[in-house]
C-alpha positions as CSV (number, residue, x, y, z in Angstrom):
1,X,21.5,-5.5,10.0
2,X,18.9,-4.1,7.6
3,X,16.1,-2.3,8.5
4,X,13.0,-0.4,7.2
5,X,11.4,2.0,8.2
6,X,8.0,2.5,6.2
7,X,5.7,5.6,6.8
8,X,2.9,7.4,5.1
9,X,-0.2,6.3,5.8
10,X,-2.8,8.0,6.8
11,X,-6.9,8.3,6.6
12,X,-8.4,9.8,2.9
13,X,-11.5,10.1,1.4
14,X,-12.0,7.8,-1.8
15,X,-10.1,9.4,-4.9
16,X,-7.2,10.7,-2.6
17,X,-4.0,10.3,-2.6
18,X,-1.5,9.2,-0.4
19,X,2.5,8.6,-0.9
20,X,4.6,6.1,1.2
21,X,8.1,5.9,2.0
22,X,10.1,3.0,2.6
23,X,14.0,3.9,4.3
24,X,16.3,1.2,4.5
25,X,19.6,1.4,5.9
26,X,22.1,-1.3,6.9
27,X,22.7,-1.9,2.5
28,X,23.0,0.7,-0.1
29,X,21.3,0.4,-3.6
30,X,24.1,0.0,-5.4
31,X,23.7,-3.9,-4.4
32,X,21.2,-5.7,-6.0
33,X,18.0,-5.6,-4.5
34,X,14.3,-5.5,-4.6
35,X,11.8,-3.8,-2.7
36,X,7.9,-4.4,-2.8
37,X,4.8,-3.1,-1.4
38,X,2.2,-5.6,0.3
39,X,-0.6,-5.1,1.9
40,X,-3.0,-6.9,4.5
41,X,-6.6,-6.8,5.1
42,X,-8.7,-7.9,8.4
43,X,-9.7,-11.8,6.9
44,X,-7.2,-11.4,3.7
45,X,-4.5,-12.8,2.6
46,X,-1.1,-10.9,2.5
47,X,-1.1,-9.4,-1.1
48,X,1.7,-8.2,-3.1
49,X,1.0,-4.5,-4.4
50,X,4.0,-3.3,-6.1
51,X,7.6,-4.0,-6.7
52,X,10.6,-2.4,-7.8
53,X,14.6,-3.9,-8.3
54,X,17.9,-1.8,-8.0
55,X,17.8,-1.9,-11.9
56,X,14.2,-0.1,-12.4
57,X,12.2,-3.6,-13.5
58,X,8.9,-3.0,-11.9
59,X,5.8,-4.7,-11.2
60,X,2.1,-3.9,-10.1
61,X,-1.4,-6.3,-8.9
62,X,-3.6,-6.1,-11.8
63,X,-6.1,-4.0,-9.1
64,X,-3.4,-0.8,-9.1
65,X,-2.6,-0.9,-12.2
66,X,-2.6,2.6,-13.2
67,X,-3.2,4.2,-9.9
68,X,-0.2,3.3,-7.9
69,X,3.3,4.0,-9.1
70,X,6.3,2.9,-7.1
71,X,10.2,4.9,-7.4
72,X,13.4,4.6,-5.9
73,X,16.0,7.4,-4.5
74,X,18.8,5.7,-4.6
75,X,21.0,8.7,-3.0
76,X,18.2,8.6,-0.2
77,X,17.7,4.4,-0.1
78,X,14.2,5.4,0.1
79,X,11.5,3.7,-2.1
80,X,8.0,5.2,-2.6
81,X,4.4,4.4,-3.0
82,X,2.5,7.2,-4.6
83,X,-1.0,5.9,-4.2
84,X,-3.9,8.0,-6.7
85,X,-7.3,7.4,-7.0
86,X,-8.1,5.7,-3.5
87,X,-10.5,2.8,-3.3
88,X,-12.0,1.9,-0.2
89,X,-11.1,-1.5,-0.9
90,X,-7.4,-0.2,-0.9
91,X,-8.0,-0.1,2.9
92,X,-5.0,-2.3,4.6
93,X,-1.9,-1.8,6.4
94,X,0.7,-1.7,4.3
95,X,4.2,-3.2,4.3
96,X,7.6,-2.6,2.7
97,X,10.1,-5.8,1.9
98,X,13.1,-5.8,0.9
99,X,15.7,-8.8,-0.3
100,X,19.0,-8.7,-0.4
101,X,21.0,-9.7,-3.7
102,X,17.9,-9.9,-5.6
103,X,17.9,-12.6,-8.3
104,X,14.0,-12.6,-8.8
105,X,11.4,-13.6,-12.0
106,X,9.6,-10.8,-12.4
107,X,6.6,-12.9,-12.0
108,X,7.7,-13.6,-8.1
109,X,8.1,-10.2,-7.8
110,X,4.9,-9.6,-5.8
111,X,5.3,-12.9,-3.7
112,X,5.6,-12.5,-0.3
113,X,7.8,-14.8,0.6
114,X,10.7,-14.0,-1.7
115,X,11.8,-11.3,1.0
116,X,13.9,-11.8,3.7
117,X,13.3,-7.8,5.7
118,X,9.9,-6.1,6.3
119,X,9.3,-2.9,8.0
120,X,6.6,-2.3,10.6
121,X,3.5,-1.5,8.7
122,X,2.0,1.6,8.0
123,X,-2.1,2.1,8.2
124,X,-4.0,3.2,5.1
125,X,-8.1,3.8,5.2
126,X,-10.0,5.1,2.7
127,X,-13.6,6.0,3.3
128,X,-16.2,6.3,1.0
């Protein structure tokens, strides 16, 4: 029933800047929700990168801190990802989550496995 759609990515040279979108339909964002960023590397773990609820709470990995911001449309149920001051070691494909009725800590907002819907994946590279 819900579904995203996550987009954006792309191939930059280091201090670009790319912005992802996240569309979700089958919920609205006046339920409670949250929606995170993660982000995989060939031979990594799955890594939380950023995190937003339905009531603005936020949260970031201590390695974008400053260089990633995440927002919501709520007219548009679209979440975004604008992504500054590219590191190659930002170079991953990146996934949107979403959970339904979000009751999180903010501390488990960048755990994977809180989320119960994940888009497709969208390819970011940065080169150096």
């Amino acid at each position: 029933q819900v579904q995203l759609v996550d987009s954006g990515g792309g191939s930059v040279q280091a201090g670009g800047s790319l912005r992802l979108s996240c569309a979700a339909s089958g919920y609205t964002y006046s339920s409670s929700n949250c929606v995170g960023w993660f982000r995989q590397a060939p031979g990594k773990e799955r890594e939380g990168v950023a995190a937003i609820t339905t009531g603005g709470d936020t949260g970031y990995a201590d390695s974008v801190k400053g260089r990633f911001t995440i927002s919501q449309d709520k007219a548009k149920n679209t979440v975004y990802l604008q992504m500054n001051s590219l590191k190659p070691e930002d170079t991953a494909m990146y996934y949107c989550a979403a959970k339904w009725r979000c009751a999180m800590l903010l501390s488990r907002l960048l755990v994977p496995e809180e989320y119960n819907y994940w888009g497709q994946g969208t390819q970011v590279t940065v080169s150096s």
